[in-house]
C-alpha positions as CSV (number, residue, x, y, z in Angstrom):
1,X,10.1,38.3,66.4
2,X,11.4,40.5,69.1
3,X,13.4,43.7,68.9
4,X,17.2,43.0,70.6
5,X,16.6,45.9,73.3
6,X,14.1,43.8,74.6
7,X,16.7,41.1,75.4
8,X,19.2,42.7,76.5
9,X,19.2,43.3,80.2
10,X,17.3,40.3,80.9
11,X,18.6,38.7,84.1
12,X,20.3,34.9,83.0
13,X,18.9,32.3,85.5
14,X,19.8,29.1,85.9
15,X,17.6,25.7,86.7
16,X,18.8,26.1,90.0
17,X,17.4,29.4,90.9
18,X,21.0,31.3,90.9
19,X,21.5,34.4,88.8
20,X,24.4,34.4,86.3
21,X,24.3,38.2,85.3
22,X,22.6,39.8,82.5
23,X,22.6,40.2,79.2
24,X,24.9,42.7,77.7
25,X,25.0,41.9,74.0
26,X,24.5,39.7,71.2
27,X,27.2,38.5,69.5
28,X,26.3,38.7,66.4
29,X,27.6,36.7,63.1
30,X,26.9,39.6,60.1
31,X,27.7,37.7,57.1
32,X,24.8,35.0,58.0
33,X,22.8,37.0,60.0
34,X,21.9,34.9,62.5
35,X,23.5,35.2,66.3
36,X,25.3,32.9,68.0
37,X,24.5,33.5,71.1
38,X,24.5,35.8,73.9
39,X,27.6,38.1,75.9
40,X,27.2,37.8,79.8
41,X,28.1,40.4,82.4
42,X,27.7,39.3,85.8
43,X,29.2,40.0,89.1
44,X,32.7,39.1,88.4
45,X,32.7,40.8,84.9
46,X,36.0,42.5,85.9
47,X,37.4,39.1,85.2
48,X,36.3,38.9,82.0
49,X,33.2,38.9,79.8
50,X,31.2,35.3,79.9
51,X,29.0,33.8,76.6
52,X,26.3,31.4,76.5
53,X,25.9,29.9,72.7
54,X,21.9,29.8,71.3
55,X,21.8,26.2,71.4
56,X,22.6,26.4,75.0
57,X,19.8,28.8,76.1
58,X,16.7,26.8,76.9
59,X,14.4,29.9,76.4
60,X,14.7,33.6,76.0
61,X,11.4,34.8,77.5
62,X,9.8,37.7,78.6
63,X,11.7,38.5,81.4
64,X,14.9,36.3,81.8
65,X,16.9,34.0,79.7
66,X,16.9,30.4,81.2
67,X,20.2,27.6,81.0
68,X,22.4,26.0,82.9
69,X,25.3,27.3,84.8
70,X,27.4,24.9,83.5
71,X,27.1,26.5,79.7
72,X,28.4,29.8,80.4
73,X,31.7,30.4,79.5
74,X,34.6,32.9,79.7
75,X,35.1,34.8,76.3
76,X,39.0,34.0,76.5
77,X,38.3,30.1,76.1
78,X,36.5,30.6,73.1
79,X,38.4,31.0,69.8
80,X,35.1,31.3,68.0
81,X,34.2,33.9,69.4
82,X,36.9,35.8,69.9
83,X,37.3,36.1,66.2
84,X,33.6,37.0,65.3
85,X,33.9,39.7,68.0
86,X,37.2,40.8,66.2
87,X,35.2,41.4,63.3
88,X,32.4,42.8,64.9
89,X,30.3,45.3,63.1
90,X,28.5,48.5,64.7
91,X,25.5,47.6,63.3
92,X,23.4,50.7,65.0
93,X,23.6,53.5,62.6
94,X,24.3,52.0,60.1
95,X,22.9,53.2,56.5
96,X,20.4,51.2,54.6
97,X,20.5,51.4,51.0
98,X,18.3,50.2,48.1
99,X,19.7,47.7,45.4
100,X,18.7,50.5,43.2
101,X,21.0,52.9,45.3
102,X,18.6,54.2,47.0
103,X,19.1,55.5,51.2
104,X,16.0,54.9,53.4
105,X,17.7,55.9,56.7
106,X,19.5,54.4,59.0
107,X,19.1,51.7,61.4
108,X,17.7,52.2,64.8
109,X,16.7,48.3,66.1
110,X,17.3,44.4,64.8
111,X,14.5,41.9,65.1
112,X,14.8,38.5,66.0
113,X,13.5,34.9,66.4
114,X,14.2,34.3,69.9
115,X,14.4,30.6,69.1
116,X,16.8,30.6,66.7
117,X,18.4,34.3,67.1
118,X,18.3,34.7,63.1
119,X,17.7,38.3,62.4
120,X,14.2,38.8,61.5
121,X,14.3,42.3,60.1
122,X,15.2,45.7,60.9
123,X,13.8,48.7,61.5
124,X,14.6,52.0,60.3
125,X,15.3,55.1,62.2
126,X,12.1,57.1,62.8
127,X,10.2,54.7,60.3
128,X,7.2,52.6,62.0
129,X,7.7,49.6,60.2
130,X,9.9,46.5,59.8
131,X,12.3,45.6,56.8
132,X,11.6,41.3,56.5
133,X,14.5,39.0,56.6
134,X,13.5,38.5,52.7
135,X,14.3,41.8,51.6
136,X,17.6,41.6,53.5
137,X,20.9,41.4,51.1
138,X,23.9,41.9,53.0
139,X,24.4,43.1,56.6
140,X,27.9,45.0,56.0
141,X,30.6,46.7,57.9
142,X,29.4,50.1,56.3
143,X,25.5,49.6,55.2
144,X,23.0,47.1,54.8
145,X,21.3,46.4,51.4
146,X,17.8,45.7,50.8
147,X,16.3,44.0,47.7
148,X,13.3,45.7,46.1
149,X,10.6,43.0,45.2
150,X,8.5,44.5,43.0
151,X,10.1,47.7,43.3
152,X,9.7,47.8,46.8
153,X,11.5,46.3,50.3
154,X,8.9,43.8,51.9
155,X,8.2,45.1,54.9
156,X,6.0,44.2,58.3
157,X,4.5,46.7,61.3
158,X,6.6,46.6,64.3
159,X,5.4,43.6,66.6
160,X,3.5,41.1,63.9
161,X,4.8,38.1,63.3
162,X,6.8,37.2,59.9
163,X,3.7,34.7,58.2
164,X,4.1,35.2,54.6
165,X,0.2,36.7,54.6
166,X,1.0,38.9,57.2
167,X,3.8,40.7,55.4
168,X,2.8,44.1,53.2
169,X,4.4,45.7,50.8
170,X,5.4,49.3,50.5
171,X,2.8,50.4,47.7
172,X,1.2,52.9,49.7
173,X,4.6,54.4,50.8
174,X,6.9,53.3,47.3
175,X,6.6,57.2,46.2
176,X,7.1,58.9,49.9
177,X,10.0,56.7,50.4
178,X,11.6,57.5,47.2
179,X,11.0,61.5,47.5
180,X,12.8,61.1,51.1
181,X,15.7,59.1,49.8
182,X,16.0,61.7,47.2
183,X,15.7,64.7,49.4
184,X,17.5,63.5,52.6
185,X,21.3,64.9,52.3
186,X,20.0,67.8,50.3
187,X,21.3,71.1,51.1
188,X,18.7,74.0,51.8
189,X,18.8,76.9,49.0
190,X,16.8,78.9,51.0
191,X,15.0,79.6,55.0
192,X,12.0,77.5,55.5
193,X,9.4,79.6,57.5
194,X,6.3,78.1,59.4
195,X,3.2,79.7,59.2
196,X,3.1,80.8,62.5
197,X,7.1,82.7,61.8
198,X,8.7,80.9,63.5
199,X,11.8,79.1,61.4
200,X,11.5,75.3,60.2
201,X,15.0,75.7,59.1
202,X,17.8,77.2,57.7
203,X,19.4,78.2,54.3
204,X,22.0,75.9,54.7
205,X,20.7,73.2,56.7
206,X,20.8,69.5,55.4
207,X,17.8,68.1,55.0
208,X,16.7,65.1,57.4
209,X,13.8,63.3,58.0
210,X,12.1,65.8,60.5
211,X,12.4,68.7,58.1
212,X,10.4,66.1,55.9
213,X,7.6,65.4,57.9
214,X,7.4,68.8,59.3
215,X,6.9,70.2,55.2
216,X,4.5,67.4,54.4
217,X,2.2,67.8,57.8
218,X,2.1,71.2,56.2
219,X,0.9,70.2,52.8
220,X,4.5,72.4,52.0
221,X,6.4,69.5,50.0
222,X,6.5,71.2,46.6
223,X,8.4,74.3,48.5
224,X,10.6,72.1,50.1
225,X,11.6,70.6,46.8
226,X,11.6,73.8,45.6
227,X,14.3,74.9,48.4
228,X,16.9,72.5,47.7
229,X,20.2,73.6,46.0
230,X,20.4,71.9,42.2
């Protein structure tokens, strides 16, 4: 699998050497979650965006997607995907609930298979590991759902592969992610102070994930619980 920011960028080079722009997006179908392929911009973009579908790119690789010039196509000539666009989501930031309603942030990066463009997983915002494609419910216009297995979201470190033995669960971090989901949102009752004086933050403040991990490298947890308005 391969984070999308990875991809995009990547020059488009065809067999014959010539360069047909870069990549600017995927284009992405959200009800199956799987892409179909890639937007173009290249020199003449002012004329309109091109696309190149997956099954047209012989390989997305490390530093430049390879096809033929003859695939890539203006946007406008392509009903297809001119519709999906139309109902494009804004994936990036979007929240990511629990099937037991449960927020674990929101989402920062999508992971492919560069073969077939599915979406492999996603990764959470300030969170060092990847959601699997199994846990994976629905891809929506205004949050993804994940399905607990086992009470938890199956879940791989960034950059391993998605080999069924590879995958771990959440066990070790099933209680810290449910004190954040429970916490995050929360408004402060009270000032947070750091040992040193100087303020963590405010009465007032909404809590967030760097609040969190600022309290817990602190061994302060119980206070910040403590500090949240009932």
């Amino acid at each position: 699998m391969r984070p999308l920011r990875e991809i995009i960028g990547l020059y488009v080079i065809s067999h014959s050497g010539n360069c047909l722009g870069t990549v600017e997006d995927l284009v992405l179908d959200n009800k199956k979650m799987i892409g179909m392929g890639f937007l173009v911009r290249n020199k003449e973009w002012y004329k309109g965006m091109k696309f190149i579908y997956k099954e047209e790119i012989e390989v997305v690789g490390k530093d430049t997607v390879l096809t033929s010039e003859s695939f890539l196509k203006s946007v406008i000539e392509l009903p297809e995907i001119i519709e999906i666009l139309d109902n494009s989501i804004e994936w990036r930031g979007l929240p990511v609930y629990t099937t037991t309603g449960e927020i674990l942030g929101k989402v920062e990066e999508l992971f492919l298979d560069e073969k077939t463009l599915e979406i492999s997983g996603i990764k959470i915002k300030d969170e060092e590991f990847v959601i699997d494609r199994s846990s994976l419910v629905a891809l929506g216009p205004s949050a993804v759902i994940v399905r607990f297995k086992t009470d938890q979201p199956e879940v791989l470190k960034e950059g391993s592969s998605l080999k069924q033995e590879e995958a771990v669960s959440l066990e070790d971090k099933g209680f810290e992610a449910r004190q954040n989901a429970f916490l995050i949102g929360k408004r402060l009752s009270r000032d947070l102070i750091g040992e040193d004086g100087i303020l963590i933050a405010s009465k007032g403040d909404i809590v967030n994930l760097q609040i969190i991990r600022k309290m817990k490298s602190l061994n302060r947890m119980q206070e910040l619980i403590n500090s949240i308005e009932q």
